[in-house]
C-alpha positions in Angstrom: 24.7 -55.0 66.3 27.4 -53.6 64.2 31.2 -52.8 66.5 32.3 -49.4 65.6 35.8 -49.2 67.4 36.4 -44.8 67.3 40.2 -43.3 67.8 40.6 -39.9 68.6 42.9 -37.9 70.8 40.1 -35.2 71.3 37.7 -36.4 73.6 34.9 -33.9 72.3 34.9 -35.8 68.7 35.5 -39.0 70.6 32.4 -38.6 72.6 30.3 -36.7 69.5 31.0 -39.6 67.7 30.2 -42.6 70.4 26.8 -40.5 71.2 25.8 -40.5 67.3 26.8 -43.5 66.0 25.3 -45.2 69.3 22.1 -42.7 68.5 22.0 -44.8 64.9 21.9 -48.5 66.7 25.8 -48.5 66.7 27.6 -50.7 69.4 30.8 -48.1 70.2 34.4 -48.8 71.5 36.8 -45.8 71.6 40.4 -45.2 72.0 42.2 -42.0 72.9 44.7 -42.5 70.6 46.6 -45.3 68.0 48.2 -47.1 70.8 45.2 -47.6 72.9 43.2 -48.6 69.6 45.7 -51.3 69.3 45.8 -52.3 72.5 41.7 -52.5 72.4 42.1 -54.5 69.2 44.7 -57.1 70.9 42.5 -57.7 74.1 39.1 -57.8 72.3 39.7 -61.8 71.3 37.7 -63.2 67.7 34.3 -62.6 69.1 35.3 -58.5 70.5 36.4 -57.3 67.3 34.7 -54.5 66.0 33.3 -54.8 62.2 34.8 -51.0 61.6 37.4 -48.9 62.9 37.8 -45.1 62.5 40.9 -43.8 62.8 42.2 -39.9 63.4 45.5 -39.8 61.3 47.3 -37.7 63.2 47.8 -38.7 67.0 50.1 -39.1 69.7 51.7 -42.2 70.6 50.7 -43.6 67.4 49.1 -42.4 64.5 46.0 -44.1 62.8 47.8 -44.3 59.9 50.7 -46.2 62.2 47.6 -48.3 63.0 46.6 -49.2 59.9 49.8 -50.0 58.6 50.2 -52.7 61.5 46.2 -53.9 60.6 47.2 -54.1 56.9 50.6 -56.1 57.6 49.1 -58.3 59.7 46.5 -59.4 57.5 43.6 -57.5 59.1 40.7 -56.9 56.5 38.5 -55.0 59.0 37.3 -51.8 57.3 38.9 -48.7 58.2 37.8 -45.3 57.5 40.3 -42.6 58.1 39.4 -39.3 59.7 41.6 -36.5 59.3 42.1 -32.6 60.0 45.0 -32.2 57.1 43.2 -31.7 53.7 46.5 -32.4 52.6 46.5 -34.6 49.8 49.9 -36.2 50.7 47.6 -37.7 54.3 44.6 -38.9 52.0 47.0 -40.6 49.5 49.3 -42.3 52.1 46.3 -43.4 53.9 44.7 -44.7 51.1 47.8 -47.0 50.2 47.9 -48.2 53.1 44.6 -50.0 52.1 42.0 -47.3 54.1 38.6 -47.8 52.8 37.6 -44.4 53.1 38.8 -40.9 54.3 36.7 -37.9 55.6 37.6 -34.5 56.4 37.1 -32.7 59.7 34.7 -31.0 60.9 32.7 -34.7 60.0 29.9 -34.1 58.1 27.7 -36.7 60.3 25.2 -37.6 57.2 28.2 -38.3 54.9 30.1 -40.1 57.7 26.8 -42.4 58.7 26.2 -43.2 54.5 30.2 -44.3 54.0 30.0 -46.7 57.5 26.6 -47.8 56.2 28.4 -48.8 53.3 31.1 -50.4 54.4 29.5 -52.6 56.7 26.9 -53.8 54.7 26.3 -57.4 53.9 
């Protein structure tokens, strides 16, 4: 079963994401913000780490852009599919050299969301 680690600091999307991604045969690990996802990430050992992680850009404590900075520098080729509120193309371009693998736009359009995971955890 594919490991979908979620970060969010709103627990609606947090749990709208966990209930559809687990509705699609999705194993789900969430994290209320960047910190926590790291902390999950440390503690899950080889065999615990998830094949995807999607980050919210902007949260407290530490962004998921803070997050995948750290992933990137520490050698980390997990996929990781930033989620973000700011249209801003400033957000999607730092993101994406930071070495994100894809960005979406809230609100999540689920259908695009479930095609660019299926993607990037094929294989």
């Amino acid at each position: 079963m594919t490991k979908v680690l979620v970060a969010d600091d709103s627990e609606t999307i947090l749990l709208l994401l966990r209930t559809r991604l687990e509705m699609e045969g999705y194993e789900v690990s969430t994290a209320a913000d960047g910190q926590e996802a790291v902390d999950a990430l440390d503690g899950a050992g080889p065999d615990g780490q998830p094949d995807l992680i999607l980050l919210d850009a902007m949260m407290p404590r530490m962004s998921g852009l803070d997050v995948l900075r750290r992933l990137r520098e520490e050698g980390s080729e997990t996929p990781v599919l930033i989620i973000s509120a700011h249209r801003e193309v400033e957000t999607l371009k730092q993101a994406e050299n930071l070495g994100a693998n894809a960005c979406v736009a809230k609100p999540i359009d689920f259908e695009d969301l479930l095609g660019r995971i299926a993607k990037l955890t094929a294989g």
